[in-house]
N, C-alpha and C positions, 0 to 999 in steps of 0.2 A: 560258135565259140564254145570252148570246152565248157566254163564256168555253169552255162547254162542247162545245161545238159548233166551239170553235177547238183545245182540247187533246187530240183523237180526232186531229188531223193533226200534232201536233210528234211530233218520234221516240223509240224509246220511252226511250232513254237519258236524254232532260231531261224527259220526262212522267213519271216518277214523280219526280223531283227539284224542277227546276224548277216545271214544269207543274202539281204536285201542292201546291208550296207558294205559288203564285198564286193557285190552287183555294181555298186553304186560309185566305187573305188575304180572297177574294171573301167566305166565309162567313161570317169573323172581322167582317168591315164588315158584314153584313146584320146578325148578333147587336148588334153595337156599337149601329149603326141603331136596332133595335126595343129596347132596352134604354134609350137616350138618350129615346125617345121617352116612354117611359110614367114616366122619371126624374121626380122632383120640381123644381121651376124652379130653384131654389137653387145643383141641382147639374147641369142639364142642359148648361151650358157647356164642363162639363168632358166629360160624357160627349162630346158634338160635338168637341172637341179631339183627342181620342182618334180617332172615327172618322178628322177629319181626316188624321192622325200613318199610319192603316192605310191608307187611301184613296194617299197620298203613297208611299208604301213600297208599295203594288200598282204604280203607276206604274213606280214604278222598276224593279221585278220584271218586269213587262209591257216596257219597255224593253230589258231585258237580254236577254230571249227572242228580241225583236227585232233584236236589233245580232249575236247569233249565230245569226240567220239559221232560229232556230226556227218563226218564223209570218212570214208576208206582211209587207209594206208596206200592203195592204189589209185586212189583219185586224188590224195596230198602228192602222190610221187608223179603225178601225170601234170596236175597246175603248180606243182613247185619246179619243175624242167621247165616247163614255158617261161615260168615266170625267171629264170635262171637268166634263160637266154637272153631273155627281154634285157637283165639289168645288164649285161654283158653289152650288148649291142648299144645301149644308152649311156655306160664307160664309155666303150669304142669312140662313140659319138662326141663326147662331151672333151674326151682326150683330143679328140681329132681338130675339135676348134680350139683348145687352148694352143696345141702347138702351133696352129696355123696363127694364134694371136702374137703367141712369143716369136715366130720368127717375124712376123710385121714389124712387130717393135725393134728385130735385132737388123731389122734393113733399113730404118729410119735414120 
């Protein structure tokens, strides 16, 4: 995991703060993740909302690390791509079941 391999270098006064609750945001989204996943479709919208809400709030927290100078310009541009794709793919995701909800409805 990249994050990991980036919070052994912020110092230690925002690694256990910061550092630890970005960490902690990562995990939060991986559970969210597999949890959405295995949800029933009904309610899988919501669960993707939610990841979304954490994924967004890691941003921002990745951000702030950032602006105070805790990690790179090269290590914000390396977890802010990932973190890109991710919200990209959890759009995809979340698009993919509304249509598939709206056409249920329009076959009813």
């Amino acid at each position: 995991m990249l994050w990991i391999n980036i919070v052994v270098h912020i110092p230690k006064s925002a690694r256990y703060t910061l550092g630890a609750r970005i960490e902690n945001k990562f995990l939060t989204l991986l559970e969210l993740g597999y949890v959405a996943y295995f949800t029933e479709k009904e309610k899988k919208v919501e669960k993707i909302l939610n990841c979304i809400l954490v994924l967004d709030t890691l941003k921002f927290l990745i951000h702030i690390a950032w602006e105070a100078k805790f990690i790179s310009n090269q290590q914000y541009s390396d977890v802010s791509i990932k973190l890109d794709e991710s919200g990209k793919m959890l759009g995809g995701w979340k698009r993919n079941l509304e249509i598939n909800v709206e056409k249920k409805n329009r076959d009813r």
